[in-house]
Gaussian input, Z-matrix of N, CA and C with variables (Angstrom, degrees):
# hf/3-21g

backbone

0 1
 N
 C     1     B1
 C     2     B2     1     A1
 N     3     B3     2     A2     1     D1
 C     4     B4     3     A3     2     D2
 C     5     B5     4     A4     3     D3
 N     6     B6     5     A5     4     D4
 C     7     B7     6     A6     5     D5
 C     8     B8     7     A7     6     D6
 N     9     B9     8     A8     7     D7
 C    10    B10     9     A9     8     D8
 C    11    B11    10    A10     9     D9
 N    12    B12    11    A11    10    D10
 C    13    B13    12    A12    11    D11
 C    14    B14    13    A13    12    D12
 N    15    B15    14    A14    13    D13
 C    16    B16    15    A15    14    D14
 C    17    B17    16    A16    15    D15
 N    18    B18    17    A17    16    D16
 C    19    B19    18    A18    17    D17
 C    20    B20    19    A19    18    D18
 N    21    B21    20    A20    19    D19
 C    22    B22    21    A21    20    D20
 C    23    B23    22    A22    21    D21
 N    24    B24    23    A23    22    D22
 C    25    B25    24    A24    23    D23
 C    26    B26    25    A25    24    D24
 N    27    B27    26    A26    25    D25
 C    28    B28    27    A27    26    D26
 C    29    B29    28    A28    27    D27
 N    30    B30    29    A29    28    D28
 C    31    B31    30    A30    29    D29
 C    32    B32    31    A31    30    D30
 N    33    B33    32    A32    31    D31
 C    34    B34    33    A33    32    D32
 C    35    B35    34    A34    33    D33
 N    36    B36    35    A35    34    D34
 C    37    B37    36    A36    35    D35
 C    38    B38    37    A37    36    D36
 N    39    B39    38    A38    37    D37
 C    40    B40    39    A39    38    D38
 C    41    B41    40    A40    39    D39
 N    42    B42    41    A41    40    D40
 C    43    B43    42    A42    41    D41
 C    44    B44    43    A43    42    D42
 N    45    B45    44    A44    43    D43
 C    46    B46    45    A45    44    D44
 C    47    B47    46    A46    45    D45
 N    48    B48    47    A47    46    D46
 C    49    B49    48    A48    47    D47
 C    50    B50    49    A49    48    D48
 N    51    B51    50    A50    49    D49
 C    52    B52    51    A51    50    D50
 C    53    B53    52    A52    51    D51
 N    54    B54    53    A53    52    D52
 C    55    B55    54    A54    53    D53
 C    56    B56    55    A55    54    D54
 N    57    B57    56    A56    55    D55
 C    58    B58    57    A57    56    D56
 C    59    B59    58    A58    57    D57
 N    60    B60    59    A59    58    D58
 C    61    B61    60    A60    59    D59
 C    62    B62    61    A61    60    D60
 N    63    B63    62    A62    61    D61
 C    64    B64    63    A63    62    D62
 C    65    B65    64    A64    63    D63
 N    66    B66    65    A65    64    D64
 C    67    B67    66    A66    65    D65
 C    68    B68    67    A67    66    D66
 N    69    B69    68    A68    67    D67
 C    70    B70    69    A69    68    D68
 C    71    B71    70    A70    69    D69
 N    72    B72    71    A71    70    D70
 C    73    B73    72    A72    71    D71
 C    74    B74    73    A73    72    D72
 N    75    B75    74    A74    73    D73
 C    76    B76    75    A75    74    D74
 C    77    B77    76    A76    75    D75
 N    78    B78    77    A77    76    D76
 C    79    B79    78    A78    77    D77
 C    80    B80    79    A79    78    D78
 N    81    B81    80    A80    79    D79
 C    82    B82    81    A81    80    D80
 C    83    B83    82    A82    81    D81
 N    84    B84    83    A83    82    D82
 C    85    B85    84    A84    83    D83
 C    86    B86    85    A85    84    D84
 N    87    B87    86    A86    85    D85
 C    88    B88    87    A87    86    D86
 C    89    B89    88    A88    87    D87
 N    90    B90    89    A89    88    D88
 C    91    B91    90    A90    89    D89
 C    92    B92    91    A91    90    D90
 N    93    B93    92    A92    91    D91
 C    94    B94    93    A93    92    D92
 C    95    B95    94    A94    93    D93
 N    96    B96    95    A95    94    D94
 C    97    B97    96    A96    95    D95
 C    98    B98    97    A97    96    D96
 N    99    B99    98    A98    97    D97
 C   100   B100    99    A99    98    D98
 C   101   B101   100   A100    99    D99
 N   102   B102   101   A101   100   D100
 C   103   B103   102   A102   101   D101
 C   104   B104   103   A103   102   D102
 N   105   B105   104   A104   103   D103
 C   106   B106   105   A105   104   D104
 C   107   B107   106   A106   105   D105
 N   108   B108   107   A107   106   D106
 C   109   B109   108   A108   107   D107
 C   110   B110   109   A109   108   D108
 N   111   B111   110   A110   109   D109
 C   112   B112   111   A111   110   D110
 C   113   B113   112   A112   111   D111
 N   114   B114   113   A113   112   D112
 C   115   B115   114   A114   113   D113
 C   116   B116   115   A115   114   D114
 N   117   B117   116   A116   115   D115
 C   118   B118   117   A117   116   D116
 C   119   B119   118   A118   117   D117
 N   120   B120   119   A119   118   D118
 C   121   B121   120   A120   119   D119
 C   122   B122   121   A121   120   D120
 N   123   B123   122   A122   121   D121
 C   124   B124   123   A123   122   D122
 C   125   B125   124   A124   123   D123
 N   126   B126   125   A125   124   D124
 C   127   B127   126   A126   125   D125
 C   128   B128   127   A127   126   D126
 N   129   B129   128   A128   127   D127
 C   130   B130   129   A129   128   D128
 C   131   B131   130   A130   129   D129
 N   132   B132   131   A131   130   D130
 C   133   B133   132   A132   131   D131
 C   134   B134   133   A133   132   D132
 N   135   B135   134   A134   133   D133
 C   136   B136   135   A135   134   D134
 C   137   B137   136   A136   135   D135
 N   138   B138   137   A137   136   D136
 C   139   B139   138   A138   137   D137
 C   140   B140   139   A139   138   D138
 N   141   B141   140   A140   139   D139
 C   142   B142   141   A141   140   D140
 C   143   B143   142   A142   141   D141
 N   144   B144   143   A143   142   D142
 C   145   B145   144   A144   143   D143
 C   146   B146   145   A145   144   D144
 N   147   B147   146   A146   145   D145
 C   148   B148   147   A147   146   D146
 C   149   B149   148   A148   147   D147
 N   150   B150   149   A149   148   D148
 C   151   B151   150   A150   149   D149
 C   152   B152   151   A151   150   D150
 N   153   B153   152   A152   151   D151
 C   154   B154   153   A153   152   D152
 C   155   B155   154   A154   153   D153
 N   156   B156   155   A155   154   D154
 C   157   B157   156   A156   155   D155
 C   158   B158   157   A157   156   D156
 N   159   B159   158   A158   157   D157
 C   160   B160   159   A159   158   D158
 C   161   B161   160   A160   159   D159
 N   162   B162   161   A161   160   D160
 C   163   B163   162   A162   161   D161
 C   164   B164   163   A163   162   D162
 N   165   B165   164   A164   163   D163
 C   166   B166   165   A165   164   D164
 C   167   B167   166   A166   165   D165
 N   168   B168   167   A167   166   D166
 C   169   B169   168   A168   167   D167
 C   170   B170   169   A169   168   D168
 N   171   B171   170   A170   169   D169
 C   172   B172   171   A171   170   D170
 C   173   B173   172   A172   171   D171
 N   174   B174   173   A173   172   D172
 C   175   B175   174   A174   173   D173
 C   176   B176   175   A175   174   D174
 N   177   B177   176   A176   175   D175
 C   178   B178   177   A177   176   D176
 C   179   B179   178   A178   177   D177
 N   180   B180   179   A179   178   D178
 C   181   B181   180   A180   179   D179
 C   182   B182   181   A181   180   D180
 N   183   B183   182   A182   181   D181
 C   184   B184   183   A183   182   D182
 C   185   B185   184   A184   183   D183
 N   186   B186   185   A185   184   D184
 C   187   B187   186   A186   185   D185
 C   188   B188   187   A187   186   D186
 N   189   B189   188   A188   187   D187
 C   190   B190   189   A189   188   D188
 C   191   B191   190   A190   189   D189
 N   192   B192   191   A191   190   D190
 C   193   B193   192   A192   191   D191
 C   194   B194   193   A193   192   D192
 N   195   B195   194   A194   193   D193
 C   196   B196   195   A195   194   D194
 C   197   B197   196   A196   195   D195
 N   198   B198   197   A197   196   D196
 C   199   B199   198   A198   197   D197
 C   200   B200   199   A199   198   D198
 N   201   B201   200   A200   199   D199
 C   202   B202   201   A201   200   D200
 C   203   B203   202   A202   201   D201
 N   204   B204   203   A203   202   D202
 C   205   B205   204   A204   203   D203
 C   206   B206   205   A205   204   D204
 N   207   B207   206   A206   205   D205
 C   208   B208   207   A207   206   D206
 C   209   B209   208   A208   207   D207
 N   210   B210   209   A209   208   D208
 C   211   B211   210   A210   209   D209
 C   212   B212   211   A211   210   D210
 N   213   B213   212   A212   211   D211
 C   214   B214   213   A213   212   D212
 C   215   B215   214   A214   213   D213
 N   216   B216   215   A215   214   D214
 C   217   B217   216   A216   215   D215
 C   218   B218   217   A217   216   D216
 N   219   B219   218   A218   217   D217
 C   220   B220   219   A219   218   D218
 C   221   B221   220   A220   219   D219
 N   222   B222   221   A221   220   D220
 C   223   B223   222   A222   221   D221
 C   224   B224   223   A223   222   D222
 N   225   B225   224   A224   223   D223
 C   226   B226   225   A225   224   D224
 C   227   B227   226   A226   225   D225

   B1=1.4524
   B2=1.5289
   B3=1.6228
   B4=1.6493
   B5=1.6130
   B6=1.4503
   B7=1.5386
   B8=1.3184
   B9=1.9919
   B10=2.0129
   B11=0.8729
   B12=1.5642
   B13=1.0937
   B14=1.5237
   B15=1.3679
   B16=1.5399
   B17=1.6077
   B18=1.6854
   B19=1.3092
   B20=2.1053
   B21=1.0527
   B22=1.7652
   B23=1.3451
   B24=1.3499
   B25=1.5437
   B26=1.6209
   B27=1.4728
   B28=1.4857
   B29=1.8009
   B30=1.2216
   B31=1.5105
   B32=1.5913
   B33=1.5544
   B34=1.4103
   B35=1.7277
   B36=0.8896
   B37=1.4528
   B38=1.6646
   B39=1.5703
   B40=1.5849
   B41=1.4282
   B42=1.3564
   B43=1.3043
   B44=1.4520
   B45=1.3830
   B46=1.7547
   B47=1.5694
   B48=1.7586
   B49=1.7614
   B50=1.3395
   B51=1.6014
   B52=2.2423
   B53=1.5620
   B54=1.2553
   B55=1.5678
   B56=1.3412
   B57=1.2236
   B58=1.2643
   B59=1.2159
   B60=1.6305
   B61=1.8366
   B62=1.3227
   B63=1.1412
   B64=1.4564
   B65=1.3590
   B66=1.1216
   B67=0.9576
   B68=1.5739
   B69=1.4704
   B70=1.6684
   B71=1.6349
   B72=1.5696
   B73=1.0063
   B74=1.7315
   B75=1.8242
   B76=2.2636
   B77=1.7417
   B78=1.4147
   B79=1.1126
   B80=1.5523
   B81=1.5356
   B82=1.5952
   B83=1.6409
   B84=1.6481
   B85=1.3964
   B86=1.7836
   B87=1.4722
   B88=1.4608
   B89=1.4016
   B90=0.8679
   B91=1.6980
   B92=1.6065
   B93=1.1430
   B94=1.5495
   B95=1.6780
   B96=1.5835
   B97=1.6538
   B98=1.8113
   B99=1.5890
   B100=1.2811
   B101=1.6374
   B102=1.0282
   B103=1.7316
   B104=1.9624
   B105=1.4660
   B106=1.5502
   B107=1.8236
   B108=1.2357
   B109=1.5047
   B110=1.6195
   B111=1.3148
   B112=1.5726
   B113=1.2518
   B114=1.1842
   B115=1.6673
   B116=1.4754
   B117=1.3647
   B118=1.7864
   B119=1.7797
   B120=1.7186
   B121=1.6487
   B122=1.4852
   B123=0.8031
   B124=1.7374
   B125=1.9215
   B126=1.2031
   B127=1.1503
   B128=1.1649
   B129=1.9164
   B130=1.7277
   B131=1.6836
   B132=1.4553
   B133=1.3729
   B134=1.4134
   B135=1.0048
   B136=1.6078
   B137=1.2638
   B138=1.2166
   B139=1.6832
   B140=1.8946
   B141=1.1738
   B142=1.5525
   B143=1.7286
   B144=1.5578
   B145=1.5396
   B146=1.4483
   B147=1.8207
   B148=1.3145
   B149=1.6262
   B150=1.3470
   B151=2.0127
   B152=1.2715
   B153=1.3010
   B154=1.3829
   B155=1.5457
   B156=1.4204
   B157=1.5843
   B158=1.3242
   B159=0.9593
   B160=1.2573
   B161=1.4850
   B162=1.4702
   B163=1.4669
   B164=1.5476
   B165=1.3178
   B166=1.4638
   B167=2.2855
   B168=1.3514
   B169=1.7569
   B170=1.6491
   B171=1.4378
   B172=1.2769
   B173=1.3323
   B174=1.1650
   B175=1.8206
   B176=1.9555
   B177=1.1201
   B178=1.3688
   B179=1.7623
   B180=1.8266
   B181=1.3937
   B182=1.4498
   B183=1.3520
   B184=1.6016
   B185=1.6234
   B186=1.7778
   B187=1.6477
   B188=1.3798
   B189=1.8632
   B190=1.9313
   B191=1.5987
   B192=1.3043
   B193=1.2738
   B194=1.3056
   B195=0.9170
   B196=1.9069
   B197=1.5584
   B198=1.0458
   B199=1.1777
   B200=1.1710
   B201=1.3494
   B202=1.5630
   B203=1.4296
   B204=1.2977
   B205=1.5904
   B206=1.0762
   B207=1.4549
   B208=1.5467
   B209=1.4530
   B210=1.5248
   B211=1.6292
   B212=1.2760
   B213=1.7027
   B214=1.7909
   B215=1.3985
   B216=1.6202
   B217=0.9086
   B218=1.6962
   B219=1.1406
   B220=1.1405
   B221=1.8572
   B222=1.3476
   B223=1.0593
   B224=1.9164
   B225=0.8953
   B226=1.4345
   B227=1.7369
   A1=111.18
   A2=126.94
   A3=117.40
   A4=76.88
   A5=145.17
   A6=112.11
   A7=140.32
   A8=102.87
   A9=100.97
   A10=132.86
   A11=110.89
   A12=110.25
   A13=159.67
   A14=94.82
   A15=114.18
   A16=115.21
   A17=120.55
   A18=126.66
   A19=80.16
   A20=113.52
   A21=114.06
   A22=87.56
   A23=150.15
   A24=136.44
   A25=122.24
   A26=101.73
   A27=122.84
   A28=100.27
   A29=118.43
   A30=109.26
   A31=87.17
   A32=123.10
   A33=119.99
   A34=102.67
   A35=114.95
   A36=133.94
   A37=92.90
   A38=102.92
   A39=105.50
   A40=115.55
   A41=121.49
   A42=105.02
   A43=92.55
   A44=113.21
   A45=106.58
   A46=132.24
   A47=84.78
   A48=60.21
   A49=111.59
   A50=102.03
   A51=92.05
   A52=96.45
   A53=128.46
   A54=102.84
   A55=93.28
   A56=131.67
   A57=113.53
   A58=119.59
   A59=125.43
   A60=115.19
   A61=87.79
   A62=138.77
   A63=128.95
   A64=102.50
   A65=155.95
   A66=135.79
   A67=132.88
   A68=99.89
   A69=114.53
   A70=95.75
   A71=133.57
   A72=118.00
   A73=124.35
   A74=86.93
   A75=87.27
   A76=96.04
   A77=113.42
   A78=107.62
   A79=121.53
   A80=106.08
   A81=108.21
   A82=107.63
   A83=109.61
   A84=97.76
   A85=84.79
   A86=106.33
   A87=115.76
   A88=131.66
   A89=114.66
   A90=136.21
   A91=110.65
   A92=117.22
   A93=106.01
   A94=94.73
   A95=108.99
   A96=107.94
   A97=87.09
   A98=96.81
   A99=118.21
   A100=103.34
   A101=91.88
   A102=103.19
   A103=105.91
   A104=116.07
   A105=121.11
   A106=86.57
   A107=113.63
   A108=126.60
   A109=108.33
   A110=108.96
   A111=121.23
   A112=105.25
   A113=110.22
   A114=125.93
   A115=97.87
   A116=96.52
   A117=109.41
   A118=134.06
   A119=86.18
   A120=98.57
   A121=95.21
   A122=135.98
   A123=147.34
   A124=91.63
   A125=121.20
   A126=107.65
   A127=156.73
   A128=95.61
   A129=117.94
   A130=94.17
   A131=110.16
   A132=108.34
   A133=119.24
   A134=148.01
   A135=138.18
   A136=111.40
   A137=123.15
   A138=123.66
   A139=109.28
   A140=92.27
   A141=97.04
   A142=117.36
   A143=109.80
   A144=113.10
   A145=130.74
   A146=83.00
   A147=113.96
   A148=108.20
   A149=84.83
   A150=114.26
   A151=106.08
   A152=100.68
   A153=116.13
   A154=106.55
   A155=128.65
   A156=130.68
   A157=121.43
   A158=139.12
   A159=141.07
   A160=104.56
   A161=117.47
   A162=124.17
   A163=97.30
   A164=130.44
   A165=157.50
   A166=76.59
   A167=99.96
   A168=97.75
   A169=101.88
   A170=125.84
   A171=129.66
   A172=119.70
   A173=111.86
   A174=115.78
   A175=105.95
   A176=91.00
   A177=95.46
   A178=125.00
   A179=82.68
   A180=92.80
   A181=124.33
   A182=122.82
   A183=99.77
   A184=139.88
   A185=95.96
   A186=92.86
   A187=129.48
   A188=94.43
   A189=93.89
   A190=122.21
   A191=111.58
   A192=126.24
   A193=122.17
   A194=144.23
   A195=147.13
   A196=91.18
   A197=143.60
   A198=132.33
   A199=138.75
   A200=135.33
   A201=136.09
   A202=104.84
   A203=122.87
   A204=127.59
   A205=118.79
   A206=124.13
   A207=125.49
   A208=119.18
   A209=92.87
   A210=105.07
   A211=100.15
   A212=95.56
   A213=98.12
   A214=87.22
   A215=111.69
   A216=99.88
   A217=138.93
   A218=138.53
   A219=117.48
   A220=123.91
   A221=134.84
   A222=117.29
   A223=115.96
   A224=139.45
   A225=139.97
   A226=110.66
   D1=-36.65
   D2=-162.38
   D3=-98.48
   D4=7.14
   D5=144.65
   D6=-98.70
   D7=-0.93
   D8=134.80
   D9=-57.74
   D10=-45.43
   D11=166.59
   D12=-72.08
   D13=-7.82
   D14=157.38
   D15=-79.81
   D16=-34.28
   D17=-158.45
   D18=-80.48
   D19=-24.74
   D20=-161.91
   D21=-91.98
   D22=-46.28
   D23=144.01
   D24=-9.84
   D25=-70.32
   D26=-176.98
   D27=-57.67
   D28=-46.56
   D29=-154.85
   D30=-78.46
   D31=-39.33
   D32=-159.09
   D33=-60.34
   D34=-26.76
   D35=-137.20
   D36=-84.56
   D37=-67.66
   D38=173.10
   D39=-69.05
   D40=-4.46
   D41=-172.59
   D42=-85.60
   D43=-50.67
   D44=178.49
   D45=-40.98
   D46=-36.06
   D47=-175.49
   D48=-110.82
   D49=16.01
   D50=155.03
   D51=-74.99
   D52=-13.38
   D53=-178.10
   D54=-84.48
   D55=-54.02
   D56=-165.70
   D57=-51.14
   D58=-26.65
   D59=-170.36
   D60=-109.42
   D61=10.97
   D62=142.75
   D63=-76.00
   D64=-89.80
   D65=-165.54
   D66=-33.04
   D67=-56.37
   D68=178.00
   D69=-52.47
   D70=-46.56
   D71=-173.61
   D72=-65.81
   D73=-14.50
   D74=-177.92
   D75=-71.97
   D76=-33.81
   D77=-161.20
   D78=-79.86
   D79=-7.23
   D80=171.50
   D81=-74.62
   D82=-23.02
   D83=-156.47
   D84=-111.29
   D85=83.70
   D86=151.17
   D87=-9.53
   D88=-60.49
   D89=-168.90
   D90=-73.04
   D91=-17.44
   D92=179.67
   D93=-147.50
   D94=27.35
   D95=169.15
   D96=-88.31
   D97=177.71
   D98=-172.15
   D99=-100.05
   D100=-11.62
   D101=-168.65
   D102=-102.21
   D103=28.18
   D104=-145.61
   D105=-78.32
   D106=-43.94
   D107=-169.84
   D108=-60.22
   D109=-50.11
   D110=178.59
   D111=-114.32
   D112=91.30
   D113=179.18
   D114=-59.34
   D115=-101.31
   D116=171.64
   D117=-5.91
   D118=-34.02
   D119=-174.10
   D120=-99.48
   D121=-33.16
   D122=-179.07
   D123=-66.25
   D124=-44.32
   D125=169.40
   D126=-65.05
   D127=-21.88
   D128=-168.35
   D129=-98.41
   D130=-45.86
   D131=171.16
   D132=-59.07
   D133=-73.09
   D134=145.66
   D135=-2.02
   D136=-81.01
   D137=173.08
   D138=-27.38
   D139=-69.18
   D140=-170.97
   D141=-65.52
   D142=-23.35
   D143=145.29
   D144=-18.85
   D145=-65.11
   D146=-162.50
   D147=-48.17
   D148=-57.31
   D149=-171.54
   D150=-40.87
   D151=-53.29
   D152=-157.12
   D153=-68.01
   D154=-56.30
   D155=145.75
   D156=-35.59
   D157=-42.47
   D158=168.97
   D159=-52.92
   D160=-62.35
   D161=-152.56
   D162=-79.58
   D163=-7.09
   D164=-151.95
   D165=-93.26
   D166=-65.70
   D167=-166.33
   D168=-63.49
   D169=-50.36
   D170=164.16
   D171=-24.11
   D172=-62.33
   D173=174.74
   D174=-61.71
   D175=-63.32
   D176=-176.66
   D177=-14.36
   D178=-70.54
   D179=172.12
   D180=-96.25
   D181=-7.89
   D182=150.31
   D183=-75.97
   D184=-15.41
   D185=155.81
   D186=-64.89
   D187=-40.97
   D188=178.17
   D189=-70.79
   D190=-48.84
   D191=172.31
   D192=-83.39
   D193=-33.70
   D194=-166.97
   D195=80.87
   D196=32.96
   D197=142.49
   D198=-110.33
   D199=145.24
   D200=-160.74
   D201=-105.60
   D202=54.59
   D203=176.30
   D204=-130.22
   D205=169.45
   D206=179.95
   D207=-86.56
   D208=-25.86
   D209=176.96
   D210=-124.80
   D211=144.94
   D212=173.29
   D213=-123.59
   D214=137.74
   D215=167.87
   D216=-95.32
   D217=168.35
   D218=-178.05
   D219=-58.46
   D220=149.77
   D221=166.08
   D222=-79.85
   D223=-169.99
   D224=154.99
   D225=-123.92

């Protein structure tokens, strides 16, 4: 079981943060973000996206593991 759950760590982990620099990347390019009208607000919401996915792996793995990191690493 803690090596689904590490491999479900690992997959969660990269999946987050192509969303996250997918996102950060719509939001550099102004012109074809969704947020082009409300810059500023397109920014804090994105940001707080971000957090929120992020803090999404944080929980994750300090419920499974007792650790408060993004990466766990494997034991040997």
């Amino acid at each position: 079981m803690k090596i689904f759950l590490f491999r479900l760590s690992r997959v969660l982990c990269f999946g987050i943060f192509t969303i996250v620099i997918g996102l950060s990347i719509i939001m550099l390019n102004r012109n074809s973000s969704i947020y082009s009208k409300f810059y500023s607000e397109g920014l804090l919401k994105i940001f707080l996206i971000n957090l929120g996915l992020l803090s999404l792996i944080f929980v994750f793995n300090w419920l499974c593991f007792g650790k408060l990191t993004i990466w766990i690493r494997k034991n040997k």
